[in-house]
C-alpha positions as CSV (number, residue, x, y, z in Angstrom):
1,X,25.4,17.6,10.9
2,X,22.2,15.9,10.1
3,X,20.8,13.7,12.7
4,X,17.9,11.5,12.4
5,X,15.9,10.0,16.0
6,X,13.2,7.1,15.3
7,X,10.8,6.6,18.0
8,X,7.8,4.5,18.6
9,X,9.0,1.0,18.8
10,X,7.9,-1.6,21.1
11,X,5.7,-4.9,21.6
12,X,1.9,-5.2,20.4
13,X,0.0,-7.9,19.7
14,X,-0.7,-9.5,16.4
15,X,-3.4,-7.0,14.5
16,X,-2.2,-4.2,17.0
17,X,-0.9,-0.6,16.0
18,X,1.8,1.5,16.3
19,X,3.2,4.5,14.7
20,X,7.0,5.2,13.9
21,X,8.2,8.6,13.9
22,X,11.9,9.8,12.4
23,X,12.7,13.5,13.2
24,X,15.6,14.7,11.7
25,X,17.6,17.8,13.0
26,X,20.5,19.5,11.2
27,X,20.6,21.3,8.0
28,X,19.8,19.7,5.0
29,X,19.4,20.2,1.4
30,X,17.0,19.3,-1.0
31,X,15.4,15.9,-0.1
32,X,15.4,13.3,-2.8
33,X,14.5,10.1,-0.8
34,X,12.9,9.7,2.7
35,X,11.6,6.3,4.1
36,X,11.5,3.2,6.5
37,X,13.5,-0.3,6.2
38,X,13.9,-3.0,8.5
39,X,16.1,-5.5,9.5
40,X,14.9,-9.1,10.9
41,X,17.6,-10.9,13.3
42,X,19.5,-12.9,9.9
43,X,17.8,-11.2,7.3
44,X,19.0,-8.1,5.1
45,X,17.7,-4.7,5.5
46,X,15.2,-4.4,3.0
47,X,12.7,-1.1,2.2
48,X,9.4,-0.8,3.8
49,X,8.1,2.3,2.5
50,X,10.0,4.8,1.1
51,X,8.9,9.0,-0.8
52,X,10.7,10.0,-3.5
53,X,11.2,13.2,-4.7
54,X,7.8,15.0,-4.5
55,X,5.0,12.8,-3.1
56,X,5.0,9.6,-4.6
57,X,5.2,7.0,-1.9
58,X,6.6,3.2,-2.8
59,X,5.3,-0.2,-0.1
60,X,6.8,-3.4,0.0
61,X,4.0,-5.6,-1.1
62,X,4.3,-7.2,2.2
63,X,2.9,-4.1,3.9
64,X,0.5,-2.6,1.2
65,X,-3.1,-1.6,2.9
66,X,-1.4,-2.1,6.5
67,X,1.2,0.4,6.5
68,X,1.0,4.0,5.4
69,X,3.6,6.6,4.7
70,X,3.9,10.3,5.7
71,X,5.8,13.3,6.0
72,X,5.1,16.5,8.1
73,X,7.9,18.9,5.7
74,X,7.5,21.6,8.2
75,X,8.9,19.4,11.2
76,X,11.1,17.6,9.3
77,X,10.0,14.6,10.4
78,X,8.7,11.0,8.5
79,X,6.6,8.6,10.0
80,X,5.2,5.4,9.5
81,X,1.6,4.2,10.5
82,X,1.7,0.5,11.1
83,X,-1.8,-1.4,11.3
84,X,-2.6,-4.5,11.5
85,X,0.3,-5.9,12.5
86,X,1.9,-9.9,11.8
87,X,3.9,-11.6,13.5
88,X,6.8,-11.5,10.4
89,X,6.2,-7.5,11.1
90,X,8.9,-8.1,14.4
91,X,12.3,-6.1,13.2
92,X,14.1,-3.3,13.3
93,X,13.2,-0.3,12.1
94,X,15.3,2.5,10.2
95,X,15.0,5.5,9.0
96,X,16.9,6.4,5.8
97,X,17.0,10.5,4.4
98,X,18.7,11.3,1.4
99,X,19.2,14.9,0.5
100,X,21.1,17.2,-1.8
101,X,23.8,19.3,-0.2
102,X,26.3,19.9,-2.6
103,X,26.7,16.1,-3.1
104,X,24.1,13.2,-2.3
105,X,24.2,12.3,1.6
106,X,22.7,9.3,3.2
107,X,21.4,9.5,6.3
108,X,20.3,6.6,8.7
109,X,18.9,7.2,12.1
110,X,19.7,4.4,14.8
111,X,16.9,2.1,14.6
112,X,13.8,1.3,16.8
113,X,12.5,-2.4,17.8
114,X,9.2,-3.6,16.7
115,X,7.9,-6.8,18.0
116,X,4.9,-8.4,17.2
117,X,4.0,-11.2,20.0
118,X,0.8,-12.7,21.7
C-alpha cells in the first residue's frame, strides 16, 4: 500500500522560507502526476504546483517565481521550496501522487500546516 508523509510545515514570517517534503513508501507504478495543493480554512483545495509525466512542472500563478517544484526519483520523494512567503500563503498543504498500477491510483498524504504570521 502506497503511503505518502508531508513534512516541513510550520510558522514563518511574511518573506520567510520553508521547504515541504512528501516521501512516499509502498510500491508504485508508473507516475503520471506528482504535486502540492492546499487548502485555506473555507476555501477549496486548489493545485500549487504539480509534474506531469516527465518533467514538465505547472504553478499556480499565485506562486510563480516564489515557489519551486522538485522531485528526487531515486527517494521517491517531492518537495516544494517555498520563498518569499505572504500572508494568503497560510494553508494546508497536500501531497497528491498518481501512478499507474494496473489502474490509475490517487494518492494523498495527510497534510502539513503552513502559516505565514508577523
Amino acid at each position: 500500500q502506497v503511503q505518502l508523509v508531508e513534512s516541513g510545515g510550520g510558522l514563518v514570517q511574511p518573506g520567510g522560507s520553508l521547504r515541504l517534503s512528501c516521501a512516499a513508501s509502498g510500491s508504485m507504478g508508473r507516475i503520471t502526476f506528482m504535486g502540492w495543493f492546499r487548502q485555506a480554512p473555507g476555501k477549496q483545495r486548489d493545485l500549487v504546483a504539480g509534474i506531469v509525466s516527465g518533467d514538465t512542472t505547472t504553478y499556480a500563478d499565485s506562486v510563480k517565481g516564489r515557489f519551486t517544484i522538485s522531485r528526487d526519483s531515486a527517494m521517491n520523494t517531492l518537495y516544494l521550496q517555498m520563498n518569499n512567503l505572504k500572508l494568503e500563503d497560510t494553508a494546508v498543504y497536500y501531497c497528491k501522487v498518481v501512478h499507474l498500477k494496473w489502474v490509475l491510483q490517487t494518492i494523498w498524504g495527510q497534510g502539513t500546516q503552513v502559516t505565514v504570521s508577523s
